[in-house]
TORDO-447651 format. One record per residue: residue in three letters; x, y, z of N, C-alpha, C in turn. Coordinates in steps of 0.001 Angstrom, whole numbers. Last residue first. Example, Ala and Ser with C-alpha at 12.3 -4.5 7.8 and 13.67 -1.06 7.14 Angstrom:
<rs>
+-----+---------+---------+---------+---------+---------+---------+---------+---------+---------+
:  aa :      nu :      nv :      nw :     cau :     cav :     caw :      cu :      cv :      cw :
+-----+---------+---------+---------+---------+---------+---------+---------+---------+---------+
: SER :   12850 :   -2250 :    7080 :   13670 :   -1060 :    7140 :   12900 :      30 :    7870 :
: ALA :   13190 :   -5690 :    7800 :   12300 :   -4500 :    7800 :   13200 :   -3300 :    7800 :
+-----+---------+---------+---------+---------+---------+---------+---------+---------+---------+
</rs>
This chain:
<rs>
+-----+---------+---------+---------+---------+---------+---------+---------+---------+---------+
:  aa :      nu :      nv :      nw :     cau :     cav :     caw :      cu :      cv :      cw :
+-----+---------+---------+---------+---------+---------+---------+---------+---------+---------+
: UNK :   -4862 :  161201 :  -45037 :   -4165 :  160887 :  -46162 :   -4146 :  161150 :  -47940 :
: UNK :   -6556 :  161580 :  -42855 :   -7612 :  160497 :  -44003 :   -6212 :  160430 :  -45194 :
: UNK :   -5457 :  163731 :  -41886 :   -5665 :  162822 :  -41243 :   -6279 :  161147 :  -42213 :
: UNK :   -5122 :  165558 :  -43758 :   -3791 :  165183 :  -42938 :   -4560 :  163486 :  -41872 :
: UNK :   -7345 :  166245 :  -44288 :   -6626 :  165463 :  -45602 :   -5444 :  165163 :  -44375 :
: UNK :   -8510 :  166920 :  -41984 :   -9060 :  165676 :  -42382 :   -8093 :  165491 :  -43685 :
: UNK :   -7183 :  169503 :  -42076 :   -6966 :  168537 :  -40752 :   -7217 :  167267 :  -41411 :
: UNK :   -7765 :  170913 :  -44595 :   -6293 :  170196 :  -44213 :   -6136 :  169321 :  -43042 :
: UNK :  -10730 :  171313 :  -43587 :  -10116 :  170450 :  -44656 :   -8842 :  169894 :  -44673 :
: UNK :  -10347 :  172525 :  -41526 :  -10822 :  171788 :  -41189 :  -10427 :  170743 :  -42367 :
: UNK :   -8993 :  175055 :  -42767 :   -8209 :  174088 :  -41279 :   -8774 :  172647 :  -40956 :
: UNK :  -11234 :  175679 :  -44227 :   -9810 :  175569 :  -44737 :   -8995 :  175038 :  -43854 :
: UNK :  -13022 :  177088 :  -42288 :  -13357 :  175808 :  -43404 :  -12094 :  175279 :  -44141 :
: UNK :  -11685 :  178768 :  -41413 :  -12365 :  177712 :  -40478 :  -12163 :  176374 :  -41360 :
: UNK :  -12158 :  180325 :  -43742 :  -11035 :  179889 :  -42803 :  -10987 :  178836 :  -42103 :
: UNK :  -14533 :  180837 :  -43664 :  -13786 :  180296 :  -44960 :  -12164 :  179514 :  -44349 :
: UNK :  -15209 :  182277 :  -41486 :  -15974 :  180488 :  -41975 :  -15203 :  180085 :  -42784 :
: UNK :  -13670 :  184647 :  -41987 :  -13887 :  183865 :  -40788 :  -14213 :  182475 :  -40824 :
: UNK :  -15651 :  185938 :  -43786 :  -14341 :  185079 :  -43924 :  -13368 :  184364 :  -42988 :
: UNK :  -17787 :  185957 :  -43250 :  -17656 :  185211 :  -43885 :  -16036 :  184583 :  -44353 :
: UNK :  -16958 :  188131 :  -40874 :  -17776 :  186735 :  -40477 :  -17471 :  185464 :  -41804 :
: UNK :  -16654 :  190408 :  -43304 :  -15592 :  189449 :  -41971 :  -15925 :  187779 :  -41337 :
: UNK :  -18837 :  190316 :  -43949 :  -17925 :  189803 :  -45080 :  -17026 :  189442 :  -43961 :
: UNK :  -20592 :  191015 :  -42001 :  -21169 :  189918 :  -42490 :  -19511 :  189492 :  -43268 :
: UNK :  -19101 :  193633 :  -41333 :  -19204 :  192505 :  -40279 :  -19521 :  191196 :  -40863 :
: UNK :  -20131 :  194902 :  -43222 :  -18893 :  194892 :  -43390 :  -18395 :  193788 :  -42336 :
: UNK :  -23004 :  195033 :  -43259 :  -22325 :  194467 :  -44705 :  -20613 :  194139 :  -43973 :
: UNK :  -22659 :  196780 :  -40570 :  -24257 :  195123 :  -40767 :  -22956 :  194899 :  -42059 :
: UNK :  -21902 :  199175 :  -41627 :  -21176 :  198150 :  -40167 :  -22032 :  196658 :  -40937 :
: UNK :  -23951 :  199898 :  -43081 :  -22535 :  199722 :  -44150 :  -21498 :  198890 :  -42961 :
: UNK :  -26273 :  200240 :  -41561 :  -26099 :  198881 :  -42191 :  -25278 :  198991 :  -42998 :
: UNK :  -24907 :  202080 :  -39580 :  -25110 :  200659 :  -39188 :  -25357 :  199851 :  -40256 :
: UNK :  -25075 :  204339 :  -41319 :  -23923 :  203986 :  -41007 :  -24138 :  202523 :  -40376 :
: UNK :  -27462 :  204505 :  -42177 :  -26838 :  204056 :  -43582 :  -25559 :  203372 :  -42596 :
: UNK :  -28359 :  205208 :  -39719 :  -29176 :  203727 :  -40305 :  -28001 :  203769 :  -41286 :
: UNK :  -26713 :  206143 :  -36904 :  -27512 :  206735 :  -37912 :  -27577 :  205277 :  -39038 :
: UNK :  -27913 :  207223 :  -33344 :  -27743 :  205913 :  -34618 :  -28229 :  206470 :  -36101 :
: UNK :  -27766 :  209001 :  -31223 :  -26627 :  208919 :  -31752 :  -26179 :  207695 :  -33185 :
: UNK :  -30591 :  210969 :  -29388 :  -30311 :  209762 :  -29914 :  -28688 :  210099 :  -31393 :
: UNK :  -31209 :  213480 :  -29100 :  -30091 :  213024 :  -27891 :  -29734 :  211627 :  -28437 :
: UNK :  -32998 :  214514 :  -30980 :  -33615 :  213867 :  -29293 :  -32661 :  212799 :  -28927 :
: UNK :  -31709 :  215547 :  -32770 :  -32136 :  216341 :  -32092 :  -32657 :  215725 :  -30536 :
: UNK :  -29490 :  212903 :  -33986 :  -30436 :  213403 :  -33863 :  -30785 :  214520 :  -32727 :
: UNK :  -26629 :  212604 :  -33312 :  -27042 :  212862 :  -34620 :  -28041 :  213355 :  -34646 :
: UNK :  -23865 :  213422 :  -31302 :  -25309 :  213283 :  -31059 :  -25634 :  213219 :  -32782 :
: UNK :  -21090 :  211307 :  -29520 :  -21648 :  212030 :  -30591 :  -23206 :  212160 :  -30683 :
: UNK :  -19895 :  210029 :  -27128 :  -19703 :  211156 :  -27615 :  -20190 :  211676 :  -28403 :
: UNK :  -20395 :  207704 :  -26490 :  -21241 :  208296 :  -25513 :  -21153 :  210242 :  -26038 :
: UNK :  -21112 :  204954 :  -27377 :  -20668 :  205850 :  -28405 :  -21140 :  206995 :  -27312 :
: UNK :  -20144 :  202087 :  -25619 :  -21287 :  202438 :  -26157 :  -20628 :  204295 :  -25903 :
: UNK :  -18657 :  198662 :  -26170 :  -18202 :  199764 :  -25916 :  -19351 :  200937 :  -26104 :
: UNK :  -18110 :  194958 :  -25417 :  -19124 :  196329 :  -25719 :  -19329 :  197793 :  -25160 :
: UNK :  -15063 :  193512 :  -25672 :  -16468 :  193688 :  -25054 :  -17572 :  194827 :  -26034 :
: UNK :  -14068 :  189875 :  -26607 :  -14872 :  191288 :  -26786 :  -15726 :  192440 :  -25817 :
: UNK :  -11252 :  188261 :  -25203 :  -12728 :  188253 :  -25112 :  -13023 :  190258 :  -25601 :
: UNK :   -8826 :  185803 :  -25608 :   -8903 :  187438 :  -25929 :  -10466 :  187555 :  -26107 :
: UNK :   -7931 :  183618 :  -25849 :   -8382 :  184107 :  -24867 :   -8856 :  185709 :  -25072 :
: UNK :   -6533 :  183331 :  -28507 :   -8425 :  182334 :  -28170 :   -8684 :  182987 :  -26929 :
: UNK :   -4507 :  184533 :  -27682 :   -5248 :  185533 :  -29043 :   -6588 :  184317 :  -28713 :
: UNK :   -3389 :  182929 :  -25987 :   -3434 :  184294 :  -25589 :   -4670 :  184758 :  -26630 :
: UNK :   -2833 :  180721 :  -27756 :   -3631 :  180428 :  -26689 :   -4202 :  181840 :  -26225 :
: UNK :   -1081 :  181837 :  -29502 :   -2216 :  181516 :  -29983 :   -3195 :  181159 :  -29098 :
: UNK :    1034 :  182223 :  -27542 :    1067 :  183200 :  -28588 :    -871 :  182953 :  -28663 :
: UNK :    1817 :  179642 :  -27144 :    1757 :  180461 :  -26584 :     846 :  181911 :  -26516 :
: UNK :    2857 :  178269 :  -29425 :    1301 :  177803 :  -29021 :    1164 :  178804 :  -28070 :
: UNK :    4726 :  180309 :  -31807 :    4637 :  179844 :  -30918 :    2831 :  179834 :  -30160 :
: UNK :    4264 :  180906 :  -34494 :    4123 :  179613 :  -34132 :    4290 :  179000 :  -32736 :
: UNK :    4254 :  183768 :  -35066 :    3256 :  183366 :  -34270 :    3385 :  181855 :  -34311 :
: UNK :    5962 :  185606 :  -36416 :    6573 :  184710 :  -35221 :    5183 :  184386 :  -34816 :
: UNK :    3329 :  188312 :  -37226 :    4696 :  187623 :  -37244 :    5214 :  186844 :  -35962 :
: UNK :     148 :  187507 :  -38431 :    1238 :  187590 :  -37213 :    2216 :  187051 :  -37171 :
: UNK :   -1447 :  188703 :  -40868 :    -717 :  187700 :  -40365 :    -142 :  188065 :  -39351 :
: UNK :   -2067 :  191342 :  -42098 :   -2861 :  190614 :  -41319 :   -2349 :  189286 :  -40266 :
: UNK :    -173 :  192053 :  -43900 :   -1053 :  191254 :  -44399 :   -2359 :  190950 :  -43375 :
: UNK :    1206 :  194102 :  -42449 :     185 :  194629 :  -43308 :    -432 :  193611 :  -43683 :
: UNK :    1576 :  191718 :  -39091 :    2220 :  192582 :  -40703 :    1219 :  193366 :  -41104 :
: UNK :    1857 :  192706 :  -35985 :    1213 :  192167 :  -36873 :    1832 :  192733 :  -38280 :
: UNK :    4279 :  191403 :  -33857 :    3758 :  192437 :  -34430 :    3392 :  191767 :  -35411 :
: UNK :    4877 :  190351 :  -30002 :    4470 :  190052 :  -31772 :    4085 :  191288 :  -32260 :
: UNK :    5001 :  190751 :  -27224 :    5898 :  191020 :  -27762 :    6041 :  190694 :  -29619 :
: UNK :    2488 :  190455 :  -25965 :    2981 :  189507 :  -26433 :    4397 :  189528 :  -26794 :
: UNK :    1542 :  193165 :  -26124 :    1993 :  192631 :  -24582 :    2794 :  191079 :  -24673 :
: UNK :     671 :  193327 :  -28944 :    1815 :  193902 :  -28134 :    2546 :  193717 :  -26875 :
: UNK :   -1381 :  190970 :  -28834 :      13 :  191023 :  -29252 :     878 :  191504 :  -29157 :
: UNK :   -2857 :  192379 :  -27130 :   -2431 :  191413 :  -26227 :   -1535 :  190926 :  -27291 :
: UNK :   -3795 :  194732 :  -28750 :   -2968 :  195056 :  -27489 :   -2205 :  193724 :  -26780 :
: UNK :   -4932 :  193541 :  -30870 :   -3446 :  194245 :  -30965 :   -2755 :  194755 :  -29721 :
: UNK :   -7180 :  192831 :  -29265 :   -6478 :  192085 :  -29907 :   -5133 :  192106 :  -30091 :
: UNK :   -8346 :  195225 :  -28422 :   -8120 :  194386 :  -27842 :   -6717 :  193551 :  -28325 :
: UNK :   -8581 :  196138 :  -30887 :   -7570 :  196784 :  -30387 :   -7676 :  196296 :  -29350 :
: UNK :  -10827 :  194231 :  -32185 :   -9369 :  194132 :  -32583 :   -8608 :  195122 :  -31816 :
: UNK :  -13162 :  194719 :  -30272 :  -11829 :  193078 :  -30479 :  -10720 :  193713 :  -30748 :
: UNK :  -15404 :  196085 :  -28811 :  -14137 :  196182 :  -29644 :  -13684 :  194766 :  -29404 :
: UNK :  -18429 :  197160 :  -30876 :  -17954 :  195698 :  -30038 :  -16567 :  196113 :  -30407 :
: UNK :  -21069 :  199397 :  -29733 :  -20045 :  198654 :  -30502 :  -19434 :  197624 :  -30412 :
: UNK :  -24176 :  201136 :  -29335 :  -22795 :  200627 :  -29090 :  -21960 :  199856 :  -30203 :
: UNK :  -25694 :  204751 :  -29480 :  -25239 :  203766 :  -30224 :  -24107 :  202771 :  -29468 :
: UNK :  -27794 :  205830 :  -27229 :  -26608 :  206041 :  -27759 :  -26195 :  204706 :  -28626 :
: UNK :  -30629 :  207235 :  -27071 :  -30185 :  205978 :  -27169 :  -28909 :  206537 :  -27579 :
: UNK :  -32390 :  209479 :  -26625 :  -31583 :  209502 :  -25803 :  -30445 :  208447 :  -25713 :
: UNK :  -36115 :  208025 :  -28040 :  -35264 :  209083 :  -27635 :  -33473 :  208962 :  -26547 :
: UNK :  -35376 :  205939 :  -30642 :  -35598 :  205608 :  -28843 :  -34979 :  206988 :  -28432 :
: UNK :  -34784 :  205392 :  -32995 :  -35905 :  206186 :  -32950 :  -36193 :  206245 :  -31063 :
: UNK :  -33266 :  202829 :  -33468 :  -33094 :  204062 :  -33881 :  -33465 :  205724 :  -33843 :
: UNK :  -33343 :  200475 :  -32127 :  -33101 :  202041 :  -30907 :  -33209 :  202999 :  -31831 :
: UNK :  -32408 :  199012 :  -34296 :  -33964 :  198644 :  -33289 :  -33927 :  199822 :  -32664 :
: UNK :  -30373 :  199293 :  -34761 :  -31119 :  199802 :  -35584 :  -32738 :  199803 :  -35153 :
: UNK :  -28661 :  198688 :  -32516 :  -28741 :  199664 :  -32612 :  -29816 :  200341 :  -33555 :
: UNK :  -29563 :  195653 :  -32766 :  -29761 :  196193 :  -31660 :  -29533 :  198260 :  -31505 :
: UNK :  -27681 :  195537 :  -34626 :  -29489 :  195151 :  -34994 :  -29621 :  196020 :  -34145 :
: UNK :  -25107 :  195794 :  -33573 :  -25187 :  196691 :  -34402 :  -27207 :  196503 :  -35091 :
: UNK :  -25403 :  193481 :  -31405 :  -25158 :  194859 :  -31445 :  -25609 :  195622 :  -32422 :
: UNK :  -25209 :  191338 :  -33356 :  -26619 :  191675 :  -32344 :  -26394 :  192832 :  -32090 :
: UNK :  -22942 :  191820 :  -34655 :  -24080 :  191555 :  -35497 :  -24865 :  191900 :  -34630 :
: UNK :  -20944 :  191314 :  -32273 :  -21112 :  192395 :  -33274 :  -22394 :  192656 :  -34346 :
: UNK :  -21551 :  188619 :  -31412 :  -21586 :  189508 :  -31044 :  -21769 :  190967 :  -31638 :
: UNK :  -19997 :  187480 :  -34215 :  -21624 :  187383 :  -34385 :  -22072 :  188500 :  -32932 :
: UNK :  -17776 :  188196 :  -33667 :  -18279 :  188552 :  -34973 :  -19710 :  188954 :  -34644 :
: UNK :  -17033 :  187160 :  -31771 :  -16777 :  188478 :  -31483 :  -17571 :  189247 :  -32819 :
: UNK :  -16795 :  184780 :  -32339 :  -17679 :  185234 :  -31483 :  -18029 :  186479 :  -31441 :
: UNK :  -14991 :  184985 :  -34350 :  -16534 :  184674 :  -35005 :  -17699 :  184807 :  -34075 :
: UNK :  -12640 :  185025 :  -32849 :  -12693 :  186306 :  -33605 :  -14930 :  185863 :  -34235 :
: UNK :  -12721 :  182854 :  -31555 :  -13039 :  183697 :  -30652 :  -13462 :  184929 :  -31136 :
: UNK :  -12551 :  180479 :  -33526 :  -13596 :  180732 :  -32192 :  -13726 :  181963 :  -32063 :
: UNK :   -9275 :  181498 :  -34119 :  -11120 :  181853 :  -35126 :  -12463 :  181541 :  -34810 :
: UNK :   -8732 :  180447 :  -31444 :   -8436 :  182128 :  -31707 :   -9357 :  182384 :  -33002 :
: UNK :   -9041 :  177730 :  -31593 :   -9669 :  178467 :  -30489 :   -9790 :  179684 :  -30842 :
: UNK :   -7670 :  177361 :  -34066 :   -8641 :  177205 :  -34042 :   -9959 :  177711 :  -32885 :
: UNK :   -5021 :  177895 :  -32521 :   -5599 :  178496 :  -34068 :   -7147 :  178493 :  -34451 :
: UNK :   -4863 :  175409 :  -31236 :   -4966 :  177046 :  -30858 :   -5319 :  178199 :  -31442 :
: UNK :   -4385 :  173445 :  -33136 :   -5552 :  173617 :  -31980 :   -5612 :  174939 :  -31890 :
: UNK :   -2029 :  174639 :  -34237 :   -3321 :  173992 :  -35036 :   -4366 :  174459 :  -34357 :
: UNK :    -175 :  174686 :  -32424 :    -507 :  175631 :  -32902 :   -1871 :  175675 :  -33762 :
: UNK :    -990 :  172287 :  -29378 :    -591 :  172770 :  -30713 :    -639 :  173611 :  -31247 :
: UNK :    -274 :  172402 :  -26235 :   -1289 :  172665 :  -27236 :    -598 :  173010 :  -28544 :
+-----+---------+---------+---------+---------+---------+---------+---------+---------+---------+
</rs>
């Protein structure tokens, strides 16, 4: 598998993990008022950083992953699945419920700009594929 390909499985996986994150965090604003509801979450990225560490890669401050041309590497990071983690430690409201609205929709904005850049990306592999391919 190419690094290309694989690259492309692994911004699959981060946009799954995106839009996952989006239903979640609705899904918390829908409970806001559900006596006893605890808020959830979606983890990836310390997922993520864990199966680069097990990888033996380290990520830079840019974000980039160092030594990542190996297809190896990139197959591991498309395999890397989200799950849903739920906030069992903190109370905000008096009736045991843990969602507070400004904090989910500053999550809601900050997920959308990830997501969007996520597409931009996407959209940038896809373009160099077809200029590499169309010449």
């Amino acid at each position: 598998m190419t690094s290309d390909v694989a690259a492309f499985g692994f911004v699959d996986a981060a946009m799954k993990a995106s839009e996952l994150r989006q239903q979640v965090y609705a899904n918390n604003i829908a409970n806001i008022d559900t006596p006893g509801y605890k808020r959830q979450d979606v983890n990836f990225e310390s997922i993520l950083q864990q199966t680069l560490s097990n990888a033996g890669v380290s990520a830079q401050g840019t974000g980039a992953v160092a030594n990542s041309s190996t297809p190896a590497i990139w197959q591991a990071l498309a395999n890397v699945q989200p799950q849903i983690v739920t906030d069992t430690s903190t109370t905000v409201n008096n009736n045991g419920n843990n969602v507070d609205a400004n904090a989910e929709m500053a999550k809601l904005a900050e997920n959308q700009l990830r997501y969007n850049g996520l597409v931009q990306d996407l959209q940038l592999r896809l373009h160099r594929m077809q200029a590499a391919i169309s010449g």
